[in-house]
C-alpha positions, 0 to 999 in steps of 0.5 A: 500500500504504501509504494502504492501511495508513493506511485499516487502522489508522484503521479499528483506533483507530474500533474501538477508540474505539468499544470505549472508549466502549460499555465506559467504565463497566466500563473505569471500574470496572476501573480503580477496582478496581485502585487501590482493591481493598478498597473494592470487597471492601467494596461486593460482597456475596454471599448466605447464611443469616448475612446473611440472617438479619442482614438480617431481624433489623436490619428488625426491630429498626428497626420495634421500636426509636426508631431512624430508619434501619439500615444494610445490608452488602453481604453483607445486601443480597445476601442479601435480594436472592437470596432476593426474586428469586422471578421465578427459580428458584434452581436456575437461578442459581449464585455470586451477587454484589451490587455497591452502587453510587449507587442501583444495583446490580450483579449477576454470576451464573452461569446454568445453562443446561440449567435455563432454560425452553424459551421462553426458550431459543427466543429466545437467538440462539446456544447457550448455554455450560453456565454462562454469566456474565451481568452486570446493572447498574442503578438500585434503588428502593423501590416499595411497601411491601415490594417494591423495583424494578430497572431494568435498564439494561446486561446484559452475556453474555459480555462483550458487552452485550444489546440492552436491547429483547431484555432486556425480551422475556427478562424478560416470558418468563422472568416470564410478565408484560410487561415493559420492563425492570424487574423486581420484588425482594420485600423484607422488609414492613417496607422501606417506603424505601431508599437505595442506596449504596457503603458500604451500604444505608440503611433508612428507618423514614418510608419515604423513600428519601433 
């Protein structure tokens, strides 16, 4: 019984190193969070028509003026981000948040499920709550003139991370084009180069993203 025990608890500590590591970076970002509540209040934004027209009038005003950058809050950010998602219909998300990080972002949402598309429904390996919490965390770059791209590198349902190939197979239904995991975010004409960062996002007038 008792090289029974041993075998059991050594099965719990593998189990739980394997959890440790497959969940390091949120177990990170927990413990930052922890120690340093107002830093994150700071670098998460949510979407609204303040924001958003915050947002569009420094773009403006940094293609008007000598100026060689702004600076975009997370909340302007946000903003820009929810209304150039355009792949996805916006009755079908619901209480948006953006998190800045080094070049990434960090998107939680609420998906209602009775308005996602049958073909994308037929691909979900079990049923879907009525709302479920869907996280997505990766790296943002400027692509062209006016759109940006995101690749998604963790997507997390439940709490639980999606295997990235079936990540690229929900995207290419939901979008109707391929995909391998990166999506397209209109922005603004005028975004030509950014650069994300905890404290904010820097637009460039040369479009360098730096």
């Amino acid at each position: 019984m008792r090289c029974l025990g041993r075998i059991i608890l050594l099965v719990l500590v593998l189990l739980l190193v394997g959890a440790g590591w497959l969940y390091r970076d949120e177990i990170r970002r927990w413990g930052n969070d922890v120690v340093n509540p107002l830093d994150k209040a700071r670098r998460t934004g949510h979407p609204s028509p303040t924001a958003e027209a915050r947002a569009l009038g420094k773009v403006d005003s940094l293609l008007k003026s000598q100026s060689d950058s702004i600076i975009l809050s997370a909340d302007e950010m946000a903003s820009l981000i929810a209304v150039g998602a355009s792949f996805l219909p916006r009755e079908l998300l619901d209480s948006i948040s953006v998190e800045l990080g080094d070049r990434t972002i960090r998107v939680r949402t609420l998906v209602n499920s009775a308005k996602l598309p049958p073909r994308v429904l037929s691909m979900l390996p079990v049923a879907p709550e009525p709302f479920e919490e869907v996280i997505a965390t990766g790296t943002m770059t400027p692509a062209r003139a006016g759109v940006a791209e995101w690749k998604m590198d963790q997507v997390l349902v439940r709490g639980l991370p999606v295997p990235s190939d079936l990540t690229a197979r929900l995207i290419a239904k939901a979008t109707g084009r391929p995909s391998d995991g990166r999506l397209e975010i209109l922005m603004p004409r005028g975004v030509t180069g950014f650069r994300v960062r905890p404290s904010g996002v820097a637009i460039y007038r040369d479009g360098a993203g730096r």
